[in-house]
Structure formats: structure tokens, C-alpha cells
N, C-alpha and C positions, 0 to 999 in steps of 0.2 A: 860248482859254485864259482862263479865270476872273484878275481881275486887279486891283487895288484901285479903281479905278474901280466897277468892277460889284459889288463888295463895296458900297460907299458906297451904289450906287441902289438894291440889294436892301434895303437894311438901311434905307434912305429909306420905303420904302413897309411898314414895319414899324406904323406907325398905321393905313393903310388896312388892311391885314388884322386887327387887332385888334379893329375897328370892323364890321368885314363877321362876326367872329366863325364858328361853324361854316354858316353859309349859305354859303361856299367850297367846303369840303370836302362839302356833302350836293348843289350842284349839279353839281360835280366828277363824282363819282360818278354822279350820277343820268345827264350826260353820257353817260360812258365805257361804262355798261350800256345805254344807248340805241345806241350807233353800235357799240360792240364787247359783244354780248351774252353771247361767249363767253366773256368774264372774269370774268363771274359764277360758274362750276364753280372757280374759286379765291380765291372771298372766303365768308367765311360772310356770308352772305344774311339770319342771324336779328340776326347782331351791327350790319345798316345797317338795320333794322329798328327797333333798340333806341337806334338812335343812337348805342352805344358808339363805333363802329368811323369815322364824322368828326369827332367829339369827339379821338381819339386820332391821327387823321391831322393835322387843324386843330394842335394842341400840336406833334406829329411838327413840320411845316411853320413854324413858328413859333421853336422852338428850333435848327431847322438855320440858320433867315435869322439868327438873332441868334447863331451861333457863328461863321457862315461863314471867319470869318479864323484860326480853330485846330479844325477839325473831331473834332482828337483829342479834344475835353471829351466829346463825345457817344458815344465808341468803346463804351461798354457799350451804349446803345441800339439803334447800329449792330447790336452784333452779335446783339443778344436779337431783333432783327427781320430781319437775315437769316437766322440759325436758322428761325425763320418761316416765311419766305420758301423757304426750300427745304424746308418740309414742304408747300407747294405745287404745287412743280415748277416755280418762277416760274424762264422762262426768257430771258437776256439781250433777243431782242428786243421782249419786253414793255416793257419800261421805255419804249421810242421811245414808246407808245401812251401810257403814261401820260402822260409827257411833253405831249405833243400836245393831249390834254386839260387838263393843267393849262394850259399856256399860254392855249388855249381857255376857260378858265375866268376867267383873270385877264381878258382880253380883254372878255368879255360880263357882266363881274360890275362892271368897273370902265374902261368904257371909255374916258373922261378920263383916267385917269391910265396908262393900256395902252401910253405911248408907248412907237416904234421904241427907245430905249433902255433901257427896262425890260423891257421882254420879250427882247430880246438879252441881259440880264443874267439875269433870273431861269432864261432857257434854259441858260445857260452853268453858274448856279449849281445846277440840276437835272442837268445830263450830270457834273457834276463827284461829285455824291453818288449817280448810277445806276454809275457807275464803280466805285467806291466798291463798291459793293454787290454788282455783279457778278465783280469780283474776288473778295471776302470768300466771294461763293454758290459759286464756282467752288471755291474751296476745301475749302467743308463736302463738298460732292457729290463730291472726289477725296478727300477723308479716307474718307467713308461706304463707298466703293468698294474701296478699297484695304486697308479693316481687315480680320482673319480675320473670316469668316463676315458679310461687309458687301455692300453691292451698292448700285448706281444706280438708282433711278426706283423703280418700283414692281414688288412681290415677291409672290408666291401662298401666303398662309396659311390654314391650315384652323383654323376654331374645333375644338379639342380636350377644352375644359372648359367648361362653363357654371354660376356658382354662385351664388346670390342670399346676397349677403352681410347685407343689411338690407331693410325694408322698401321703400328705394328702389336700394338701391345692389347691383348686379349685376356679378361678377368675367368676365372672358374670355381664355381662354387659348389662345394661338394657334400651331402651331409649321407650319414652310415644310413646303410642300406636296412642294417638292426631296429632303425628307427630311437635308436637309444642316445644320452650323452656322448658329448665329446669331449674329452680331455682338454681343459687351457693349457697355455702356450704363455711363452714371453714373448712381446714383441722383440718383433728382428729375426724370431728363431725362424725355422723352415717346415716343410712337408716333405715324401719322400715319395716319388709317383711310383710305382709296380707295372709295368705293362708288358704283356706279349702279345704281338700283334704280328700275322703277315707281311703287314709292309716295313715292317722291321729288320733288320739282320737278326738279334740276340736280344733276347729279353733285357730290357733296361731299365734301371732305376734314375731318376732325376731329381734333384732335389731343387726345391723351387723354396722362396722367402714366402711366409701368409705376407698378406698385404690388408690384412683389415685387425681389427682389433679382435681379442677374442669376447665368443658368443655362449659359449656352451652347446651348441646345437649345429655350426658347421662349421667346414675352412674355407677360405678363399684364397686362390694365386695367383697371380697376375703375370701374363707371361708373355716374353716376348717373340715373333715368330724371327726364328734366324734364317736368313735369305741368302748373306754372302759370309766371308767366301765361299763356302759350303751349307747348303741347308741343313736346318738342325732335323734329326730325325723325329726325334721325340715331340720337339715344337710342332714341327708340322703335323705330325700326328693328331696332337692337340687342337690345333686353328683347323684343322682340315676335313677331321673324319671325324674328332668324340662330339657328340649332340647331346642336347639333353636328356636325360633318360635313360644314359648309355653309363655302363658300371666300372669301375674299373678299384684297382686294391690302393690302397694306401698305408704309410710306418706312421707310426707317431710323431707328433711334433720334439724337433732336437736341435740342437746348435747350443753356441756359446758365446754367438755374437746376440746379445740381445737390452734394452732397455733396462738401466737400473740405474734411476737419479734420486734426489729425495727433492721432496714438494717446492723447498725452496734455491732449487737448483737451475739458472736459466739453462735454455736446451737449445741445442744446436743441431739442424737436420741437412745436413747436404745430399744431395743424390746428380747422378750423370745418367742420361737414359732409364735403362729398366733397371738402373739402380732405386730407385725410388722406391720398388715394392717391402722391403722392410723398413724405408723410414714414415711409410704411408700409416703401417700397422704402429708403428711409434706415435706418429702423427695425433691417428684420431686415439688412439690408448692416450694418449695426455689430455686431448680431448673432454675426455670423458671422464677423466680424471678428477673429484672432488678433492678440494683443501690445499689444491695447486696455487702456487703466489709467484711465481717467476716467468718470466716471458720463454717464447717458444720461437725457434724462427727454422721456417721450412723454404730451406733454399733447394732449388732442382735449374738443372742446365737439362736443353735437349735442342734437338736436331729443326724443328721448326712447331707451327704453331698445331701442324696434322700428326708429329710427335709426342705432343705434350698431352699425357694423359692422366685423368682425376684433375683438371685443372678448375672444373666448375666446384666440383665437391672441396678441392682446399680453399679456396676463394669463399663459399659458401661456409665451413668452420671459422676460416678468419672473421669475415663480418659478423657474427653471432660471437664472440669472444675477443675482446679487446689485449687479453693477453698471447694469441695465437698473429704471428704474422709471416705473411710470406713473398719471397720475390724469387724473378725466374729468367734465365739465359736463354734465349734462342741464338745459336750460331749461325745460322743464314738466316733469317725469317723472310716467310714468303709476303706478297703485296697485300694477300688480304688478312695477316699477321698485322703487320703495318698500320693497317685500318682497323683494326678492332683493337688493337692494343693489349693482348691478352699477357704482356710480358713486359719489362722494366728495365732491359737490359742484354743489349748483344757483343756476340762471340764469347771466348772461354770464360768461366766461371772468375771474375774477377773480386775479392772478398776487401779490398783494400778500403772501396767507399761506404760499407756496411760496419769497420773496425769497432767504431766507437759505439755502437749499438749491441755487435755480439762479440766481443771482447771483453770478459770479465775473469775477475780471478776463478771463479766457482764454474764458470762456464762447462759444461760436458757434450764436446765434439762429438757427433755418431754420423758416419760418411759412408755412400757404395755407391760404385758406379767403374767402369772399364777403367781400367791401371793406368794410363797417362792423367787422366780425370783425378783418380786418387791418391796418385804421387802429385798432384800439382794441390791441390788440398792440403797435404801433408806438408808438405814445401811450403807452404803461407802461412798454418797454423804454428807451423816450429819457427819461424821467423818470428813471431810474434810472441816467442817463450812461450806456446803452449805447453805443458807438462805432457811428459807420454802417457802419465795414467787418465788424464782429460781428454785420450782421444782415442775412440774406438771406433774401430772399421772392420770392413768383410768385404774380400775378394769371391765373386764367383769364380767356380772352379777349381783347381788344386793354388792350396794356399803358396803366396807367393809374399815377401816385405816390402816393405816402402823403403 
């Protein structure tokens, strides 16, 4: 049992890890895929590539050893990563493997200071938060299970729809193969694609935003194809090869970024690119929303007018509801942008001319879109005394702060 002593020594070697910085977390990893290769089919592979994914472990590791005496500070973390987690399938005895490694890691990274007393703590203080985790995971996956039209593990969907929304961004629409119910969702939350495919290295899972409201009868995702700097595999997978008619598995819907305002709460929708696809599903979920009395505003930046995707569909909600409004950023627009006019304002997302319209005390911020897009977001809305609990966001990828 974790106990103030081993609090102390963990929280002791708090400078040696500071100092080793992410070379912990990358030979961690590098480790754990060397002796256990199969843990690779539940990590994205492009994100340890990119070095996002020990950058955000390294912080992960770092904030748990410096709360360790009130673990609750970190309870939103927690649970935004074991959502995660269970769009993986990560199953209780994994964590012993991780374990294993880290200790393994501390060991060969730092071995003066590896004494029998620090590595008896920091083991202690990792089974104390795999605990943790595996209760919280055990939970998601008996909610998932137990909802109408919900199920455990992974589920047989057939693509039904294929529609290229923008020059890059491509919709999918998927309904069980069972022919049976689907579980609702909150808007914002996500899907979790299953695929093994030849043109794959490693079976991989992907988690995509729904982008439509829910139906009871199917999902849809909206996705975008990644081209630089490295193609995305999965993406292209997606745009390239699935057709319709073509099967593939799906998790249930999960996350903890998602919609929760009350009727008389104006709403605030920013998006940067393919960030859009959970404020879409926001979008028309308000939409369609009865007994709603507070205005709505669907703001999106993107790349040009052959970028901008759903642009007739939220234009078409706006005009049929005078409480729904929307305006939109192209950064370059091309000439025949220009001429049709399909946008109200160029280069970066500028909110300053809009203040007094979505500027309210009761306002609720919901933002995604690439991390200079959403730290510049954040940066305007804190300027203006937004409250932190008035502003929720989601980074794709390993979570990372503003």
C-alpha cells in the first residue's frame, strides 16, 4: 500500500525526471515494442513517430508523481484517458507489462539513483494509478454494454454511405451489419475504427469525432485524408480502398469532450479545419433541439473555399432557424471564393468583430481544430475573462494544454 514515505521518495526524484526530460518516455516505449511487439496494434504508431505521444506520456508521468497525495486534481485527465483507453481495448493485464517497463526504464536510465527504495515506491505508486484506471475502464465498458443498442468490444459495421464533403475531407456512414439499434452518443464524443488490412503495417485502431447528431440506427465520421507530412495510413485506407458495402468493426461511442449546455445557454462553436466534425454533431444536435431559447453561433476557419466542408448544410440550418448563425474564415481564398462569396472573412480566425454578439456571461465555448488554431482561441477567449469552466475543448491526438 502506497504510504507517505513512498510519496516523499517518489516526489524526491522529481528533478531526475525533469532533467532526463522525454528520453524516459521514448526509451520506455522503445523498450515495451521491442520485448512486447504486440502492444503496438494499440498505440498509434504515427503519434511515437511524431513524438507527440512521449511528450504527452513524460507530462502524464510527471503530473501524477507531483499530485500523488490527492489524485483527485487530476480526475478530468484520468478520465479523458481512460475513455482512451477503452477505445483500445486496453485490457487489466496490460498495465502489469507497462509497469514492468517503466520500472525497467527507471532502472537503465538512471541507475544510481534506481535504489531498492525508489523503485518499491514508484511500483507502488504506478499499481496505485493502474487501479485507478482499471476500475474507471471497467466501468466505461459495462456502461457501453448495458446501454440500448450498446455492446462490448468490437462490433460489425458496414459502410453505407460514402460522401466527399471537401477537397479533403470525406464523410462515412456506417450502420451494424446485425441490422439492429445503435447506441446514442453525446455530441462531440467519437467512434473507434478496428481495421486490419494488408496495406497496413499493424492492426490499428483510430478514433474519429461522429459528426452528425445521433440517430439510433447509424454513425457517421467525417474524415480527413492526411497527405503531408506523411500520409496517414488509416486515412487513406479510408478515401482509397473502403467502398460501400465493404465491412469493417467498430467500439462504441466514448469521450468526455462532448455537449452539455441547458436550453437557455447561448453556444459557442469554433472549429479550424477537420476540426469541425464534433462541432457539426453539436451543431445540428442543437438544431434539432426543442425548447431551445438562446442563440447558437457556428464559427469554422479553413484553408479555402474547396476546403470548406458542410458549408451548404450549415448555411441551409441557419436560414430555417433564426436562432442558429454562422460565419467563416478562409485564409487564402481562391478567385472563385471571391465571386461567390461563400465566407465573411479572411485569414486567421479573428473573434474581436463578433465580441458583442458572442460575448455573454452564460456563454459556453466548445472549440477543435490543430493546436496553434486552439491556443489562439484560448488566448482571445481568456482575454475577454472567459471562465475556464465556460470553455471546453479537444485536441486530436495525445492530449496535450493550452
Amino acid at each position: 500500500m502506497l504510504q507517505a514515505r513512498h510519496i516523499e521518495t517518489v516526489q524526491s526524484t522529481l528533478p531526475l525526471l525533469e532533467s532526463a526530460g522525454t528520453a524516459l518516455t521514448e526509451h520506455f516505449y522503445a523498450r515495451m515494442f521491442r520485448d512486447n511487439p504486440e502492444l503496438k496494434d494499440v498505440f498509434n504508431l504515427a503519434h511515437q513517430k511524431s513524438g507527440a505521444q512521449p511528450v504527452a506520456l513524460f507530462n502524464a508521468i510527471l503530473a501524477y508523481a507531483r499530485h500523488l497525495n490527492n489524485p483527485a486534481v487530476l480526475s478530468q485527465a484520468i478520465e479523458r484517458i481512460a475513455q482512451k483507453h477503452t477505445g483500445f481495448l486496453i485490457r487489466p493485464e496490460q498495465y502489469a507489462i507497462v509497469g514492468h517497463h517503466l520500472l525497467a526504464t527507471i532502472r537503465e536510465l538512471a541507475p544510481d539513483a534506481a535504489t531498492p527504495e525508489v523503485l518499491e515506491a514508484w511500483g507502488l505508486a504506478y499499481q496505485q494509478l493502474a487501479q485507478i484506471f482499471i476500475g474507471r475502464e471497467a466501468e466505461i465498458y459495462d456502461q457501453a454494454a448495458d446501454t440500448a443498442g450498446g455492446w462490448r468490444g468490437t462490433r460489425r459495421f458496414r459502410l453505407i454511405g460514402k460522401t466527399q464533403e471537401s477537397e479533403l475531407i470525406t464523410s462515412f456512414e456506417f450502420a451494424p451489419v446485425d441490422g439492429k439499434a445503435v447506441s446514442t452518443f453525446k455530441p462531440g464524443q467519437y467512434i473507434t475504427v478496428s481495421i486490419s488490412h494488408p496495406s497496413l503495417e499493424q492492426h490499428e485502431f483510430r478514433q474519429y469525432s461522429l459528426s452528425d447528431a445521433p440517430n439510433g440506427r447509424s454513425y457517421r465520421i467525417s474524415v480527413k485524408r492526411e497527405d503531408t507530412p506523411v500520409p496517414g495510413q488509416v486515412s487513406s485506407y479510408l478515401h482509397t480502398q473502403l467502398q460501400v458495402g465493404d465491412e469493417i468493426d467498430l467500439l462504441p461511442p466514448a469521450g468526455d469532450f462532448f455537449l452539455n449546455v441547458e436550453h437557455e445557454a447561448p453556444v459557442v462553436l469554433l472549429s479550424g479545419g477537420v476540426g469541425l466534425t464534433p462541432m457539426l454533431s453539436m451543431f445540428n444536435n442543437l438544431a434539432q433541439t426543442t425548447g431551445r431559447q438562446a442563440p447558437v453561433y457556428y464559427l469554422h476557419g479553413c484553408e479555402n473555399g474547396r476546403q470548406h466542408a458542410f458549408a451548404e448544410h450549415v448555411a441551409g440550418l441557419c436560414a430555417n432557424d433564426a436562432l442558429l448563425h454562422s460565419f467563416t474564415w478562409y485564409q487564402a481564398p481562391l478567385a472563385t471564393d471571391i465571386a461567390d462569396q461563400d465566407y465573411q472573412n479572411t485569414g486567421l480566425m479573428d473573434l474581436a468583430p463578433l465580441r458583442a454578439a458572442i460575448n455573454g456571461d452564460k456563454t459556453e465555448y466548445y472549440f477543435c481544430g490543430p493546436l496553434p488554431f486552439m491556443q489562439s482561441i484560448h488566448r482571445q477567449l481568456k482575454a475577454w475573462g472567459v471562465a475556464d469552466n465556460r470553455l471546453h475543448y479537444e485536441l486530436f491526438g495525445p492530449h496535450q494544454s493550452l
